[in-house]
KOLVEX-20992 format. One record per residue: residue number from 0; z, x, y of N, C-alpha, C in turn. Coordinates in steps of 0.001 Angstrom, whole numbers, plus 500000, padded with zeros to 6 digits. Atoms other than C-alpha are relative to their C-alpha. Layout:
<nodes>
NODE resi n_z n_x n_y ca_z ca_x ca_y c_z c_x c_y
NODE NUM Z X Y Z X Y Z X Y;
...
</nodes>
This chain:
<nodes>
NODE resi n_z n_x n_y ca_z ca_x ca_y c_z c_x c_y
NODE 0 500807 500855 500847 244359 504001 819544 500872 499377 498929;
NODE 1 499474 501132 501507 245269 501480 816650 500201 500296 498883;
NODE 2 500145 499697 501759 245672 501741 813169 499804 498975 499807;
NODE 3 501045 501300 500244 243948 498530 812959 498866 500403 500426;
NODE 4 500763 499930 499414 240782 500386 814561 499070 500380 498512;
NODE 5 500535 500087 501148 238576 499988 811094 499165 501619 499943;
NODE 6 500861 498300 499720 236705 503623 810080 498809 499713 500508;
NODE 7 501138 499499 499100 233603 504711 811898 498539 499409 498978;
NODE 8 501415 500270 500449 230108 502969 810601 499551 501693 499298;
NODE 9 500347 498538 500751 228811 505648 808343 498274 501068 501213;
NODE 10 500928 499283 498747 225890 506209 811419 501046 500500 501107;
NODE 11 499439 499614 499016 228632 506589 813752 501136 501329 499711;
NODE 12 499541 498626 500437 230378 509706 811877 499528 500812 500213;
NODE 13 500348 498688 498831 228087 512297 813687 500175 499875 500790;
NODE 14 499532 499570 498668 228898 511145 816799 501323 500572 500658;
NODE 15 498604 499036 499783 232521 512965 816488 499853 500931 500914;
NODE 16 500038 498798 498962 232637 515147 819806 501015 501001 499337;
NODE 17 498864 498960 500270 234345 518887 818876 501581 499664 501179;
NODE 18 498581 500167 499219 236688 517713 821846 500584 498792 499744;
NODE 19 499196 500356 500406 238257 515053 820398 500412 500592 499355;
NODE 20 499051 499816 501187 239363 516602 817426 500819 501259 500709;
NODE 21 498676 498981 499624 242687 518949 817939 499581 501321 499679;
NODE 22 500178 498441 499911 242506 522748 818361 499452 500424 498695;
NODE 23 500299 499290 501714 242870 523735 814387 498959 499222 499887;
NODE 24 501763 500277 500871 239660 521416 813459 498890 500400 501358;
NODE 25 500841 499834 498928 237929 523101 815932 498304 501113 499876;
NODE 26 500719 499172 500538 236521 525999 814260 498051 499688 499584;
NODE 27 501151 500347 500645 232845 526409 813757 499289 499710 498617;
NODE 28 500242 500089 501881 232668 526233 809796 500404 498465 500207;
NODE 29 499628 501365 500255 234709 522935 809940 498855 498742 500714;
NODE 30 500816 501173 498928 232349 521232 813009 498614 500059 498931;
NODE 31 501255 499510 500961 229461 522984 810967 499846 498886 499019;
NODE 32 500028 500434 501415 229929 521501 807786 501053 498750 499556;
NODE 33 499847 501552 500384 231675 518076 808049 500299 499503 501155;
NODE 34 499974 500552 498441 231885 515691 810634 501399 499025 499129;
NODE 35 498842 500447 500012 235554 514491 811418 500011 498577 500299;
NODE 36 499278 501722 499756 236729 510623 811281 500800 500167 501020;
NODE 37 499084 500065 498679 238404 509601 814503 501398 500032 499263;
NODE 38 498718 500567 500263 241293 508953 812105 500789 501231 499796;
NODE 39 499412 498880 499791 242098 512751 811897 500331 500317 500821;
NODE 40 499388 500101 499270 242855 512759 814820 501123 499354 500606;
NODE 41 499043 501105 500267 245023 509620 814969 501087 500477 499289;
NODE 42 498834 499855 500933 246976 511088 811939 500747 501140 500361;
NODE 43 499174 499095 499157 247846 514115 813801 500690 499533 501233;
NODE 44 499229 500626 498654 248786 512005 817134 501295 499345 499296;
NODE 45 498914 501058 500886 250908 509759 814527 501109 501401 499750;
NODE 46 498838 499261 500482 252686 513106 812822 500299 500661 501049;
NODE 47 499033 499074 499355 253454 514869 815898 500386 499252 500942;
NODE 48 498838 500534 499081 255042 511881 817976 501354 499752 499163;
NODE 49 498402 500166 500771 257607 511628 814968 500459 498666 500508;
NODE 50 499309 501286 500386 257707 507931 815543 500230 499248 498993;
NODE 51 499286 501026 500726 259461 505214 813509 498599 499838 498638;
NODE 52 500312 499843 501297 257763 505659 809951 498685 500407 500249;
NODE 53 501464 499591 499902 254813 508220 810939 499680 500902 498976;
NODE 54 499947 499587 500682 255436 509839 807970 498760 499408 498909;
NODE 55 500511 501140 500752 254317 506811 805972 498651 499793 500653;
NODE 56 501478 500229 499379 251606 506142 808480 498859 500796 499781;
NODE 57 501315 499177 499934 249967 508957 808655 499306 500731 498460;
NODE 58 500651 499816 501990 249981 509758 804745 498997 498725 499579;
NODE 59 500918 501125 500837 248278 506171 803978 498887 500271 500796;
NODE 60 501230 499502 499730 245794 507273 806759 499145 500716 499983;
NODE 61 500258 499060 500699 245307 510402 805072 499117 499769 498996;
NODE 62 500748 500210 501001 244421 509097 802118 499058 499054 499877;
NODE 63 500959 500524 499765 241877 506808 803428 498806 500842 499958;
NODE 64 500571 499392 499700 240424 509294 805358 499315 501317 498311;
NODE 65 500494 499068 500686 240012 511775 802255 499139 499057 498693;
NODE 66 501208 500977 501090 238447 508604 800049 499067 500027 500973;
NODE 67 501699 499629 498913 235979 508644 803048 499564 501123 500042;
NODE 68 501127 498688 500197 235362 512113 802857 499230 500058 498275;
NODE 69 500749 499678 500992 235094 511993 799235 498676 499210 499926;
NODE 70 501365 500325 500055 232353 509688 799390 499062 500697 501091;
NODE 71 501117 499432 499246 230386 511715 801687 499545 501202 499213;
NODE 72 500083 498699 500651 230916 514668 799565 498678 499567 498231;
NODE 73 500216 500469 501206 229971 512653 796154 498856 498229 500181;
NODE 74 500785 501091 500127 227032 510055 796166 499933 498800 498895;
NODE 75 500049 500775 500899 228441 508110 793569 500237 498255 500348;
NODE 76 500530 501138 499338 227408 504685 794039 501677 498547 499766;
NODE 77 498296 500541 500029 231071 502964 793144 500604 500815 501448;
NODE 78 499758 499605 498751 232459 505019 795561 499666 499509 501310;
NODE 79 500897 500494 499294 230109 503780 798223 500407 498947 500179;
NODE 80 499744 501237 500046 230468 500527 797222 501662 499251 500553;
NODE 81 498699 500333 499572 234404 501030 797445 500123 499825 501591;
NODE 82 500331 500412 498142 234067 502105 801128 499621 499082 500765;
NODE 83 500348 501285 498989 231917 499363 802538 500795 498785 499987;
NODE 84 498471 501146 500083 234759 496780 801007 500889 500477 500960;
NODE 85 498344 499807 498927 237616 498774 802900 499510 499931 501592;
NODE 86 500598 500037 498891 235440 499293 805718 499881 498128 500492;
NODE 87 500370 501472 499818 234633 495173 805349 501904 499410 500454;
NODE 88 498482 500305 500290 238843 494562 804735 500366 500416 501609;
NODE 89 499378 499236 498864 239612 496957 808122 499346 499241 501165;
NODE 90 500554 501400 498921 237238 494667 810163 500335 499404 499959;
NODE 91 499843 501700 500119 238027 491599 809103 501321 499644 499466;
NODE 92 498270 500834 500757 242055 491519 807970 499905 499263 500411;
NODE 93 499336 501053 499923 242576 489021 810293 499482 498808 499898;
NODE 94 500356 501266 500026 240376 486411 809510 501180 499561 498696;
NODE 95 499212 500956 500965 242719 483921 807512 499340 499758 498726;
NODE 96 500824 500613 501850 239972 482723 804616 499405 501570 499207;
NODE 97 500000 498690 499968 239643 486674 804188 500453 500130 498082;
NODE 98 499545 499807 501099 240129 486723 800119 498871 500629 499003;
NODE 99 500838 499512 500948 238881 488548 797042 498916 498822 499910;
NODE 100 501345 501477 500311 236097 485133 796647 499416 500478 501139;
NODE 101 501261 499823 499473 234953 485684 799819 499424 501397 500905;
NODE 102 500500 498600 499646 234599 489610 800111 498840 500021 498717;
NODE 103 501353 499636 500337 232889 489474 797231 498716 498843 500158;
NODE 104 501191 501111 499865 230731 486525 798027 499384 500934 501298;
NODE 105 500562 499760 499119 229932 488465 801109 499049 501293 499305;
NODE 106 500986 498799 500293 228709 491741 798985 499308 499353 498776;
NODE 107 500441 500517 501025 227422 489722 796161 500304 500458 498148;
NODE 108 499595 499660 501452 229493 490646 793254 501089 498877 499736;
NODE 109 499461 500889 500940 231765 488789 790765 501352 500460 501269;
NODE 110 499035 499532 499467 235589 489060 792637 501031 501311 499001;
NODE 111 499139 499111 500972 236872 490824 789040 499118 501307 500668;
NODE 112 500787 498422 500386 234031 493640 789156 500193 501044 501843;
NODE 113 499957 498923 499165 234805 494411 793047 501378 500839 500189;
NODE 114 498897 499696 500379 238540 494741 792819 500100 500908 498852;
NODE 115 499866 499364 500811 238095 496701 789848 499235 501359 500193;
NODE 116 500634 498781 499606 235687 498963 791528 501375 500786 500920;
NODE 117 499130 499406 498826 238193 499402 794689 501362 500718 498767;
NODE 118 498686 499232 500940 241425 499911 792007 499540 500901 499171;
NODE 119 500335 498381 500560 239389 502585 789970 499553 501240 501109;
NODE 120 500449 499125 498899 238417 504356 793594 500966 500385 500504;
NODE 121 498629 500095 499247 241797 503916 795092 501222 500273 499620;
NODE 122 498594 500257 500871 244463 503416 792218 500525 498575 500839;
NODE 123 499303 500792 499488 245389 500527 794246 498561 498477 500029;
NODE 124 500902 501069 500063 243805 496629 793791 499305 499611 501594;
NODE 125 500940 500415 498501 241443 495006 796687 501172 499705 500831;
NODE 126 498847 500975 499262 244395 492608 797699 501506 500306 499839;
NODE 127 498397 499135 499529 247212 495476 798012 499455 500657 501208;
NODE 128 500285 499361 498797 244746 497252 800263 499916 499170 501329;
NODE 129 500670 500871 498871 243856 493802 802413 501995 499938 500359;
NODE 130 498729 499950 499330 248350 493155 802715 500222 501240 500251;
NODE 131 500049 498971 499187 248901 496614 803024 499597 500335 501796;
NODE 132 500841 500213 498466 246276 496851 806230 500933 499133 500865;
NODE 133 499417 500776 499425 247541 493854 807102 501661 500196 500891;
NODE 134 498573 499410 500225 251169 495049 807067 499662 500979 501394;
NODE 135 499716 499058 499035 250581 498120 808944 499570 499568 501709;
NODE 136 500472 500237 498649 248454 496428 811653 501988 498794 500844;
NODE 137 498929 500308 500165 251918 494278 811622 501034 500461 500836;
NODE 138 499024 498965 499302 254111 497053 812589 499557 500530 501283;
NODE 139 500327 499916 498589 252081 498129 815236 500062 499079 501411;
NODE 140 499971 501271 499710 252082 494780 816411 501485 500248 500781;
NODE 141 499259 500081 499667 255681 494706 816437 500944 501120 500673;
NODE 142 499699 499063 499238 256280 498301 817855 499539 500090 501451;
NODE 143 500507 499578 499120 253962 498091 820676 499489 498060 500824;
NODE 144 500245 501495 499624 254105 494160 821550 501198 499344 500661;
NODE 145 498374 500934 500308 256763 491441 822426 499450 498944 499440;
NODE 146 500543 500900 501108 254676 489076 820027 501436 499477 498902;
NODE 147 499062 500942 501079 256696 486442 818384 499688 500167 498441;
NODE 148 500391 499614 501671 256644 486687 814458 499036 498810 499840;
NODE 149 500654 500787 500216 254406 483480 814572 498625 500392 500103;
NODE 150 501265 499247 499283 251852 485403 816595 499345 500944 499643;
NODE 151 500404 498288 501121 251930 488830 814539 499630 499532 498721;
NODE 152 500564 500676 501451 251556 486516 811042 498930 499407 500684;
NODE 153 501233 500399 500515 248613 484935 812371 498796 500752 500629;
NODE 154 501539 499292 499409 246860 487753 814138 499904 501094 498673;
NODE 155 500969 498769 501378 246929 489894 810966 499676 499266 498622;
NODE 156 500349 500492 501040 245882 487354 808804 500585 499309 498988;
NODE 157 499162 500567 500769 248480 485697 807135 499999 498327 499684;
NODE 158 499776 501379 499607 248654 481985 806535 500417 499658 500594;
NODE 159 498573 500694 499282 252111 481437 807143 500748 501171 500201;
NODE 160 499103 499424 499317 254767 482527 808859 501174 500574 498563;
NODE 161 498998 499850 501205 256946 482098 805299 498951 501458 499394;
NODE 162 500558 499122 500919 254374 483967 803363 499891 501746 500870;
NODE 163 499457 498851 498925 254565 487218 806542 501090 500591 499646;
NODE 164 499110 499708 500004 258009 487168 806134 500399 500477 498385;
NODE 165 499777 499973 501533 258379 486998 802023 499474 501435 500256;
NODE 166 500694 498402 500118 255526 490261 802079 500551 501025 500617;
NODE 167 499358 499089 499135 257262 492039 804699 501366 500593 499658;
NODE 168 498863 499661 500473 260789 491995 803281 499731 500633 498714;
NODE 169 500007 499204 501027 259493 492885 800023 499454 501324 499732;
NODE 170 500652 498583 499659 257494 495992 801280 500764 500782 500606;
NODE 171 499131 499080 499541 260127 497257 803510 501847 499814 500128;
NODE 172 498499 500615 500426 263664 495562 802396 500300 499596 501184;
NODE 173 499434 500110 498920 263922 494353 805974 499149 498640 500530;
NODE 174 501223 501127 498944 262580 491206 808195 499504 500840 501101;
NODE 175 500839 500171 498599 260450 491785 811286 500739 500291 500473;
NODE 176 498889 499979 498939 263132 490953 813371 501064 501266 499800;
NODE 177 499314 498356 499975 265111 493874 811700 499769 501186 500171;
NODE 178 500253 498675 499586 263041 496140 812213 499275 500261 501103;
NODE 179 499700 499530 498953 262104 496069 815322 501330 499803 500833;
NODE 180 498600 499615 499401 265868 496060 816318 499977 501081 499451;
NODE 181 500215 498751 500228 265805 499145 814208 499402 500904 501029;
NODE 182 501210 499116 499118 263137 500478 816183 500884 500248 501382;
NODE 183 499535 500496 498587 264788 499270 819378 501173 501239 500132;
NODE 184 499048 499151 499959 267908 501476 818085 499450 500909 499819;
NODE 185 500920 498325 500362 265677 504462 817001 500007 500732 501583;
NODE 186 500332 499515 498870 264230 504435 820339 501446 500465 501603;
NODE 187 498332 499537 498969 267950 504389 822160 500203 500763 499689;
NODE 188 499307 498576 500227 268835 507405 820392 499225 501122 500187;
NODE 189 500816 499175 500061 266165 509153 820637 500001 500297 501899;
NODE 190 500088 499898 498546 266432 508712 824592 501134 500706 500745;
NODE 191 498392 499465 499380 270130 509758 825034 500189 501218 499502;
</nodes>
């Protein structure tokens, strides 16, 4: 599965089968008493193939996943509110007109007061979480594709190809193109 695959509709979080999730969440207390996000599972597939930055991966999907539990745990209505934005952001990175104006035009708040909800829920602003996303769906892109960099900037939402490349180098000191040659060399050594 993806790490572009947006979290689970808040109706579709009981339908977690005990056999997806991995051995250790298997226990009856854990099935009992919270129902698992597909993405716990994901973040364990991510840390135990030890690929090319699953470190990184699977910590930012971590800490999704535990802002989604906390709102299940805590009915506080910010909270809530944060979720259905990231939940809205994880659907919809790649539409292009995709901006603080028209997330919150879609939930009907000001663009300051939702961004300010998400960065007091998160520590992090609306439109670090929408490039972020963006970003990672990105890498997947370019790990598991032969997608031209024209093709990966406009399926995760980017304008341009310049503006892809600017965000990308400044998030991981590298172009595209360097890092999947990186990758390319990862994966040679890792084979021999």
């Amino acid at each position: 599965s993806s790490l572009g695959t947006p979290f689970l509709a808040s109706s579709d979080r009981s339908k977690i089968l005990s056999e997806d999730a991995p051995q250790q969440f298997a226990s009856p207390f854990v099935l009992e008493h919270m129902t698992l996000p597909k993405q716990l599972v994901e973040i364990c597939q991510i840390f135990q193939s030890k690929e090319h930055n699953y470190k990184e991966r699977s910590s930012a999907l971590l800490k999704l996943c535990l802002l989604d539990l906390s709102h299940l745990n805590h009915k506080d209505p910010n909270t809530l509110l944060a979720m259905q934005i990231l939940d809205y952001i994880y659907a919809n990175y790649a539409d292009l007109s995709l901006t603080n104006q028209t997330i919150a035009e879609h939930f009907g708040y000001h663009p300051y007061y939702i961004s300010d909800i998400v960065k007091q829920i998160t520590g992090k602003s609306l439109h670090q979480h929408l490039i972020e996303h963006r970003l990672s769906i990105a890498m997947d892109l370019l790990t598991a594709t032969d997608y031209d960099i024209k093709t990966i900037s406009w399926k995760t939402g980017f304008n341009s190809v310049s503006y892809f490349l600017n965000v990308f180098n400044n998030k991981f000191n590298m172009s595209p193109k360097e890092y999947k040659q990186e990758l390319k060399k990862e994966i040679k050594n890792n084979s021999e």
